[in-house]
C-alpha positions as CSV (number, residue, x, y, z in Angstrom):
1,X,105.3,97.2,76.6
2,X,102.5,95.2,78.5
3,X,101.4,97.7,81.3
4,X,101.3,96.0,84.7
5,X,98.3,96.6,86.5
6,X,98.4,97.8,90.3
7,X,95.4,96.8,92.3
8,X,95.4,98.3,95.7
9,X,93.2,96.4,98.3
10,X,90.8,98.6,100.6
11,X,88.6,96.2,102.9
12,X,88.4,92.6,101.9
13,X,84.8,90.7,103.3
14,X,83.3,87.8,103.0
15,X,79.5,87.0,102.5
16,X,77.7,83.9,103.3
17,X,75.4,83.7,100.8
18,X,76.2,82.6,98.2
19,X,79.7,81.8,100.2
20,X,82.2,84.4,98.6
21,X,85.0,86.3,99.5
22,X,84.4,90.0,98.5
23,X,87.3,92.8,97.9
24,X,87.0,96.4,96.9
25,X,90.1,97.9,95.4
26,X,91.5,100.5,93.6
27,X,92.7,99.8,90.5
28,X,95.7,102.5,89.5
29,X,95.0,102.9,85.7
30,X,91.5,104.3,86.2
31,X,91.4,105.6,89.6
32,X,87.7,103.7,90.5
33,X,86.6,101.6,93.1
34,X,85.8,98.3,92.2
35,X,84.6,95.1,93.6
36,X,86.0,92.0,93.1
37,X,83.7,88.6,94.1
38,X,85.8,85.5,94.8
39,X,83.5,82.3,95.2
40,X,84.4,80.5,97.7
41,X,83.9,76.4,96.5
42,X,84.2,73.2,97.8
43,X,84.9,74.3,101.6
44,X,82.6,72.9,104.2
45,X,83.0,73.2,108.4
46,X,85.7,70.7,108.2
47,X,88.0,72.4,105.7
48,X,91.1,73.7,106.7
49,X,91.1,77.7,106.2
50,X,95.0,78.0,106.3
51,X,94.7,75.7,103.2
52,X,91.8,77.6,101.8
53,X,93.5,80.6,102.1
54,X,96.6,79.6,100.7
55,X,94.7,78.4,97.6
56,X,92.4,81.5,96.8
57,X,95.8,83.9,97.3
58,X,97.6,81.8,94.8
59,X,95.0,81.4,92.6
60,X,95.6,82.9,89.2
61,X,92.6,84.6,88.2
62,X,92.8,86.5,91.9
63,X,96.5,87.0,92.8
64,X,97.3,90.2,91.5
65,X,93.8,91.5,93.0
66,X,94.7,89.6,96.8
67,X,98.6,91.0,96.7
68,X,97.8,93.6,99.4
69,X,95.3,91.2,101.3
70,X,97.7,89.0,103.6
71,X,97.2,85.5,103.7
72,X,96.0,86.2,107.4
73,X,93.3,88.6,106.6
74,X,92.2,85.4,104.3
75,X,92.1,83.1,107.0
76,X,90.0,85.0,109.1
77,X,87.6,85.2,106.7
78,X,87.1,81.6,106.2
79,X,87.0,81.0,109.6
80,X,84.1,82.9,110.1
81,X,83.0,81.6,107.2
82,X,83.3,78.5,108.5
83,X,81.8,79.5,111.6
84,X,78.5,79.9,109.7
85,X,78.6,76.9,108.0
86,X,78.9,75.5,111.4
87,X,76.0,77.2,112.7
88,X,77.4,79.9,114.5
89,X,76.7,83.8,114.1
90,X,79.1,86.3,113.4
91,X,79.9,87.1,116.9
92,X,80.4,83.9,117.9
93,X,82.7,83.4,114.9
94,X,84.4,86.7,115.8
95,X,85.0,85.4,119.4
96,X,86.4,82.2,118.7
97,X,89.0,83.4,116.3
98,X,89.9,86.8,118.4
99,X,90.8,83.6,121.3
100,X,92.8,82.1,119.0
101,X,94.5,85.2,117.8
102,X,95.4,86.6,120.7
103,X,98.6,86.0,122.4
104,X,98.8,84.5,126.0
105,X,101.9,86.2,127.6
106,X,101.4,83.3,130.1
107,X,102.2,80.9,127.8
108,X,105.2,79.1,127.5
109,X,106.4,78.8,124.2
110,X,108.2,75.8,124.7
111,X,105.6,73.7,125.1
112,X,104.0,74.3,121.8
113,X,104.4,72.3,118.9
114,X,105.6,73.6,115.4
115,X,102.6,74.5,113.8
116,X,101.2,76.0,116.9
117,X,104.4,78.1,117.3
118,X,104.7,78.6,113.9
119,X,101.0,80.3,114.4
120,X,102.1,82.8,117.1
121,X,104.9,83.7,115.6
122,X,102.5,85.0,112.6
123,X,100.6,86.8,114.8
124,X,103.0,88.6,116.5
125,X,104.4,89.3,113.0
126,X,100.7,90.6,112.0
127,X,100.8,92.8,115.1
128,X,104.3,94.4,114.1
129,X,103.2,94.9,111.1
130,X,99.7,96.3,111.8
131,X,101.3,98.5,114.4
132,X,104.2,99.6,111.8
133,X,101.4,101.0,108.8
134,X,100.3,104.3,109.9
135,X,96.6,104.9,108.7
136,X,98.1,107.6,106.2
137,X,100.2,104.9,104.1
138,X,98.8,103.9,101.1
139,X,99.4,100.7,101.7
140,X,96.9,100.7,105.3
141,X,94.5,98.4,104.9
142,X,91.5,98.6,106.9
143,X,89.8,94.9,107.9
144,X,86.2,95.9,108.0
145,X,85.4,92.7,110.4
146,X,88.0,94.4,112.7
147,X,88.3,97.5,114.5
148,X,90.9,99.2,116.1
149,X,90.6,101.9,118.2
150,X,91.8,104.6,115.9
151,X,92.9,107.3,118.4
152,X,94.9,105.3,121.2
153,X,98.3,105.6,120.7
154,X,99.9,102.1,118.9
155,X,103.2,102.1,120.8
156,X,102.0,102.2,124.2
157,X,105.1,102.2,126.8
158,X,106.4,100.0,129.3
159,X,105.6,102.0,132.1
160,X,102.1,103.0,131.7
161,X,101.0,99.4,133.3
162,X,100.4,101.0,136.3
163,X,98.1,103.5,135.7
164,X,94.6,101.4,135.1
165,X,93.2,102.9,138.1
166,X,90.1,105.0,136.5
């Protein structure tokens, strides 16, 4: 029988030159880190990274590397990528998509159309799910563009809204 091989993703990266979307992972057979370079082609600062995304997780030569990498993750790295293209730095890059990312509780989610809601509800999804994967699971993925304060407590609780004084 064929042996199925279990990659497990650890950071996933992207590089700008030449454009390419790095992984290191784990590979369960032989127990070494590896790194996997995905070129990134045809995409300029008018390509669509949902699209981008979609194609380089589906793509068969790199699903079974990207199956712990959500589709996300992917975006976010071809936005900044696309960010660069564009012209702008990293931080800049970083900025823009953490506005787009993050969730307004102002907003009224009525108003939005389908693909707009469709978005949030991903990212709310995203934040479950970040918030859900302890950093001991093996399945924890750390984003290296991304850092969380690793000692603040995930669940924080209705009531401590108060205390922002210091």
């Amino acid at each position: 029988a064929a042996t199925v091989m279990t990659y497990i993703a650890k950071k996933c990266g992207i590089c700008f030159q030449p454009p390419s979307i790095i992984l290191i992972y784990t590979d369960d057979s032989k127990d070494k880190t590896r790194q996997r370079i995905m070129p990134v082609r045809n995409f300029s600062e008018f390509s669509d990274c949902s699209v981008a995304a979609e194609q380089l997780k589906n793509n068969p030569r790199h699903k079974a590397y990207l199956e712990g990498v959500s589709l996300h993750q992917l975006q976010k790295l071809y936005h900044l990528l696309k960010g660069h293209l564009g012209g702008e730095s990293l931080a800049e890059s970083l900025e823009k998509f953490h506005r787009e990312e993050t969730i307004d509780p102002e907003e009224d989610m009525n108003k939005l159309d389908d693909s707009e809601l469709a978005k949030r509800k991903s990212i709310m999804d995203e934040l479950f799910e970040k918030n859900r994967k302890k950093k001991d699971d093996p399945d924890f993925i750390y984003d290296i563009e991304v850092e969380f304060p690793q000692d603040e407590p995930l669940e924080s609780c209705g009531w401590d809204v108060e205390s922002d004084e210091e």
